[in-house]
C-alpha positions in Angstrom: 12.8 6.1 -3.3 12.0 6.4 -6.9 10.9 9.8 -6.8 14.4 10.6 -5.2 16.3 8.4 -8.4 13.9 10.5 -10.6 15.8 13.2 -9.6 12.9 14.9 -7.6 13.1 17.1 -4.4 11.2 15.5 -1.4 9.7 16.5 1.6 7.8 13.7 4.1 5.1 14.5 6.5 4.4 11.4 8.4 3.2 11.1 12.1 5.2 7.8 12.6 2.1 6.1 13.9 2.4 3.2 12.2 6.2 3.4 10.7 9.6 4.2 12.1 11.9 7.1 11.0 14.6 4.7 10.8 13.0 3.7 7.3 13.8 7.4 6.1 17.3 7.3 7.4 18.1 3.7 5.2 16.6 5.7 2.0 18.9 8.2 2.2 21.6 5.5 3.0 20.5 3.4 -0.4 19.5 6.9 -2.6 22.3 9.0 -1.4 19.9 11.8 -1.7 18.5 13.9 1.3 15.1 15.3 1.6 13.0 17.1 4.5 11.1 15.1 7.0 8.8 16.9 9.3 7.1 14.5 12.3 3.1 15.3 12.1 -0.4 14.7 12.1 -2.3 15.6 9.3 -5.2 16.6 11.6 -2.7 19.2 13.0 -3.3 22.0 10.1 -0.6 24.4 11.9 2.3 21.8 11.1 1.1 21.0 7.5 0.8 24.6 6.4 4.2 25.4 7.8 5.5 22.8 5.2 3.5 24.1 2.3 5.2 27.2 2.7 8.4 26.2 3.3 8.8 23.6 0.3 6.4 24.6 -1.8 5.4 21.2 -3.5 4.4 21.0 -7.5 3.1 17.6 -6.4 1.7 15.6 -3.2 1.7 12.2 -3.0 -1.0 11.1 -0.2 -0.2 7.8 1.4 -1.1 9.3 5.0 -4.2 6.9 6.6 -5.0 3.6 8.3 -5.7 0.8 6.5 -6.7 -2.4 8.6 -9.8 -3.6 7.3 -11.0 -5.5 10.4 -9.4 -2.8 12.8 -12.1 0.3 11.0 -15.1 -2.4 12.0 -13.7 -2.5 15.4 -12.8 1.7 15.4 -14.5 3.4 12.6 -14.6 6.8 14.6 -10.7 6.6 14.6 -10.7 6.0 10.3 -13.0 8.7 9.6 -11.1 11.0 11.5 -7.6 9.9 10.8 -8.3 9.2 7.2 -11.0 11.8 6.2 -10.7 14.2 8.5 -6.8 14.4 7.6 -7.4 14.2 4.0 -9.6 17.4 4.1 -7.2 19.5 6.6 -4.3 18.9 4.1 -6.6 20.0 1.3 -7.4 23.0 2.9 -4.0 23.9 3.2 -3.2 22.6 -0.9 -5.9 24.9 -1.7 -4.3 28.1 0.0 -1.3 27.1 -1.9 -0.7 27.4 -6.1 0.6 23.4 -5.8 -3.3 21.5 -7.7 -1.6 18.4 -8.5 -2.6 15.6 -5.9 -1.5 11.7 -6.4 -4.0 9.6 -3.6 -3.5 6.0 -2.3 -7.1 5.0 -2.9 -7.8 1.0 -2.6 -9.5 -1.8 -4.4 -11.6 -2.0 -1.1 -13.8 0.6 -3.0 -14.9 -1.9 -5.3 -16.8 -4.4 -2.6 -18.2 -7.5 -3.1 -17.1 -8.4 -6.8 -20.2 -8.6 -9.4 -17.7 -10.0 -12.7 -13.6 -10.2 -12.8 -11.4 -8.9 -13.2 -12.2 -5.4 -11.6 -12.3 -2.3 -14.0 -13.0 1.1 -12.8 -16.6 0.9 -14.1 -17.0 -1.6 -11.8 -19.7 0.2 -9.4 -18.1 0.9 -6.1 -20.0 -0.6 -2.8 -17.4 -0.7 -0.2 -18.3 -3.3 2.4 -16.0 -1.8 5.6 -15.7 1.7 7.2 -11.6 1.4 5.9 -13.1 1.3 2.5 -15.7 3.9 2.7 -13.2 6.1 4.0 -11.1 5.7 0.6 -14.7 6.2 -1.6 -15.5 9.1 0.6 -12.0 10.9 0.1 -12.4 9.9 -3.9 -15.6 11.8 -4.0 -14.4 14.8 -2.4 -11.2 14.8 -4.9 -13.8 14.4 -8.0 -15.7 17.4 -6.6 -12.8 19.6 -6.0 -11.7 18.9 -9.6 -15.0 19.8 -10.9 -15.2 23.2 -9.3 -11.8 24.3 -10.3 -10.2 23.0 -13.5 -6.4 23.6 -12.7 -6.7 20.2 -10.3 -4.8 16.7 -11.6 -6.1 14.1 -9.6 -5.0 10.6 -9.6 -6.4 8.4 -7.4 -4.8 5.0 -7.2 -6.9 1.7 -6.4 -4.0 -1.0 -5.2 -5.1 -4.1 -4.7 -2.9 -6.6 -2.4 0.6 -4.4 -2.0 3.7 -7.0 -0.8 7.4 -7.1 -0.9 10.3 -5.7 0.0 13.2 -3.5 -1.2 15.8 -5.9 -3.3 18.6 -4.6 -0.8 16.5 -6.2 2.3 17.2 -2.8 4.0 13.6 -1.6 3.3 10.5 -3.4 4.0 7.2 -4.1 6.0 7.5 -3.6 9.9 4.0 -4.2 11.0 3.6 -3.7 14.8 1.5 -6.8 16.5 0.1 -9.3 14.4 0.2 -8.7 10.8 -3.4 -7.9 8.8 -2.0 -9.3 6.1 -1.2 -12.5 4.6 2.8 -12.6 3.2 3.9 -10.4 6.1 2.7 -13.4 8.5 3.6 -16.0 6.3 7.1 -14.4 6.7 7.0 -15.2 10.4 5.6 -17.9 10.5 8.5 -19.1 7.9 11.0 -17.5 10.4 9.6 -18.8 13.8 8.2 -15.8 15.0 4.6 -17.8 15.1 3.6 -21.4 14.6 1.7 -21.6 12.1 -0.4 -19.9 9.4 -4.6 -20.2 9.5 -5.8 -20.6 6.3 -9.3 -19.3 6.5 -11.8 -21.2 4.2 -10.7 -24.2 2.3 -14.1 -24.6 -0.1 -14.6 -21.7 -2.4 -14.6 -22.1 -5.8 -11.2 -22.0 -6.5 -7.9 -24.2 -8.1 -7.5 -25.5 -4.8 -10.9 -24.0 -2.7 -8.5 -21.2 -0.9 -9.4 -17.5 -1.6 -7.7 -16.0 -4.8 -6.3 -12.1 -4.6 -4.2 -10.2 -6.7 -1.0 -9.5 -5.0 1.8 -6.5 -6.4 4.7 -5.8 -5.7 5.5 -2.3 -3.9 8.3 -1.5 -6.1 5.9 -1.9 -9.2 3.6 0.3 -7.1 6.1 2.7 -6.4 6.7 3.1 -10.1 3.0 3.8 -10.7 3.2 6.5 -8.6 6.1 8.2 -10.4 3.9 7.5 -13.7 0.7 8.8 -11.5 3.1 12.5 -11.0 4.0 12.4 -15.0 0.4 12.6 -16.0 -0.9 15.1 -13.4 2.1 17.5 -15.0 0.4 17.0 -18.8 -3.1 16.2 -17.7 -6.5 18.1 -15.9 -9.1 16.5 -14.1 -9.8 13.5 -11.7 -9.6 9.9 -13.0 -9.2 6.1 -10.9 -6.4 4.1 -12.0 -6.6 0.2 -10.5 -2.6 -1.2 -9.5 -3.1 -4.8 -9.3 -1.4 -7.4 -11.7 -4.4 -8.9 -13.6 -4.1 -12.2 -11.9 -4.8 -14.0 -8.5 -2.9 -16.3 -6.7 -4.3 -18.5 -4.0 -3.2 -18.9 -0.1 -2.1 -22.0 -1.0 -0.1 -20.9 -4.1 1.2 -17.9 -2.1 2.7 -20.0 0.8 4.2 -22.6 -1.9 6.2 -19.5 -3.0 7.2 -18.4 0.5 8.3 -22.0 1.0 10.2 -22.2 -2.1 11.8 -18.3 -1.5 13.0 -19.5 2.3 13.6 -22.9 1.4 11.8 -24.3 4.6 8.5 -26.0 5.0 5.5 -23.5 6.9 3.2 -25.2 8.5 -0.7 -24.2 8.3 -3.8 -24.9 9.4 -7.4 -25.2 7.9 -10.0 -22.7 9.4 -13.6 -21.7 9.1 -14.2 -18.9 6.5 -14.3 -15.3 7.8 -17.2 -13.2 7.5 -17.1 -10.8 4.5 -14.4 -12.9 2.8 -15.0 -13.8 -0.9 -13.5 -16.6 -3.2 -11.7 -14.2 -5.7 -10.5 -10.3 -6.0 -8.3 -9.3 -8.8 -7.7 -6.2 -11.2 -7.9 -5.2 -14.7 -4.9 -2.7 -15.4 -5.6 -1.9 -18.7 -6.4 1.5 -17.8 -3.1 2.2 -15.9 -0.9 0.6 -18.8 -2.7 2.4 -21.6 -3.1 6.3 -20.0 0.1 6.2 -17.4 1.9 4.2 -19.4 2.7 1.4 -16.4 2.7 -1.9 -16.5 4.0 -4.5 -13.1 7.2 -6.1 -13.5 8.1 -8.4 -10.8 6.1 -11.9 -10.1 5.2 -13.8 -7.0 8.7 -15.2 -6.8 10.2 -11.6 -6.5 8.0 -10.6 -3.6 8.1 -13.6 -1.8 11.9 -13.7 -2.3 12.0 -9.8 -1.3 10.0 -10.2 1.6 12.5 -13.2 2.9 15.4 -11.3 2.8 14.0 -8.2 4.3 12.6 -10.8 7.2 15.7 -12.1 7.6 17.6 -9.4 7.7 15.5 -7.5 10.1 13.5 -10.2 12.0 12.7 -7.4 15.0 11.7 -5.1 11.7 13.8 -1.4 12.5 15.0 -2.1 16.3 18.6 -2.5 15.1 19.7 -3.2 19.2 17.4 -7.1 18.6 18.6 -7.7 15.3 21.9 -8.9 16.4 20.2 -11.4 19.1 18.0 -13.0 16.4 19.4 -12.9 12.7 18.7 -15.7 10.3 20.7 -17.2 7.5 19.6 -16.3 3.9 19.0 -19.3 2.3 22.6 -19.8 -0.4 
């Protein structure tokens, strides 16, 4: 959306895997702007070249991939090829085209198992899951296609914990099965979609011995991405650019937000930690706020609240035909 209130032409390629086109059809509602949509695979290099051609891009933004963590230990075949493989077909097809400025969704996942806080981009990158080496694989083949030709802008984002919601409610997180992550199941279980939330690990050494992460909100997010297509227009080259907020907020603190955005109590439960878990995972911006010239906006409270009212307002996420059965009152 913000690329659309920038005032720039769009064209989505998106195989709907993991999203619904009914998400496209409420941005053009909320924007009043149109742009092309074209249903694909980025595996399928036929479909993606067909778009090159026909739009012409200055600039892609890359968000296309899988991103479930303990889903890549369980499928790692499936990540590489999805999330690699992908990556390389549409870079194929970038390359037969004059567009050489590239925006990628990279992830803090890169970074692995913290050695010091909070994470800079010299931090040396060890990713600890096949989701993550995916992202460090695809950031090594950008840096080497910059280095053998000069007319390449790279920015390769690192988010860290992305939440929220649209401020309208009309726009928002529709996982399919169980949520991966933690405010998108908090959400349900504030909304009685589940019982209760398991709180893994209840002894690290944190505030309150729950594990600390750094949590952003998309629209901030969003923003960094218009400031990621400003710099490839002035700037040559590949360079990493963490989006994370500079602090961490416990599971603890997180739910105490969702209760105090709903306005209802969520229960929880303590359980053992999970392998591969650790006590703390935040970012140092600096680097994004002094070269793109971002800095995040909204708090805790925003995306908690944001989240509510897009959970609220769309309890069965885009099936409009179950929304009228089961729709709950925004808090006054």
């Amino acid at each position: 959306m913000e690329v659309l209130e920038a005032g720039h032409s769009a064209h989505v390629i998106d195989s709907l895997a993991n999203s619904s086109v009914e998400s496209l059809a409420r941005i053009r509602t909320l924007t009043g702007c149109d742009f092309g949509f074209t249903k694909a695979d980025l595996r399928s290099a036929s479909a993606v070249r067909k778009v090159l051609r026909a739009f012409e891009p200055d600039v892609v933004i890359h968000f296309a991939g899988l991103k479930a963590v303990g889903e890549s230990a369980l499928d790692p075949l499936g990540y590489y090829s999805c999330n690699v493989s992908g990556t390389i077909e549409l870079l194929q097809a970038l390359r037969e085209s004059r567009c050489r400025r590239f925006v990628f969704s990279s992830s803090a996942t890169v970074y692995g198992d913290p050695e010091y806080l909070p994470l800079d981009e010299g931090h040396r990158l060890a990713p600890t899951s096949p989701y993550g080496r995916t992202k460090l694989h695809l950031e090594d083949i950008l840096r080497d296609m910059a280095a053998s030709d000069p007319s390449w802008s790279i920015a390769l984002l690192r988010y860290f914990n992305p939440v929220g919601a649209h401020p309208s409610g009309r726009i928002g997180e529709d996982p399919k099965g169980t949520p991966n992550n933690l405010v998108p199941f908090i959400a349900q279980v504030a909304v009685g979609q589940r019982p209760a939330l398991r709180v893994f690990g209840d002894d690290y050494e944190t505030p309150d011995g729950t594990g600390v992460r750094d949590y952003i909100h998309v629209q901030d997010i969003a923003r960094a991405h218009l400031a990621a297509i400003n710099w490839t227009e002035r700037e040559r080259g590949c360079e990493a650019f963490n989006l994370g907020t500079g602090r961490g907020f416990s599971v603890l603190e997180v739910l105490r937000a969702m209760e105090g955005a709903s306005g209802r109590d969520i229960p929880f439960e303590i359980a053992p930690r999970r392998a591969g878990d650790v006590a703390a995972y935040f970012a140092n911006s600096d680097r994004a706020s002094s070269v793109l010239g971002w800095r995040p906006e909204l708090t805790l409270e925003d995306m908690c609240s944001s989240v509510w009212r897009w959970q609220c307002e769309n309890p069965t996420g885009y099936r409009p035909q179950m929304q009228r059965k089961r729709r709950v009152a925004l808090r006054g």
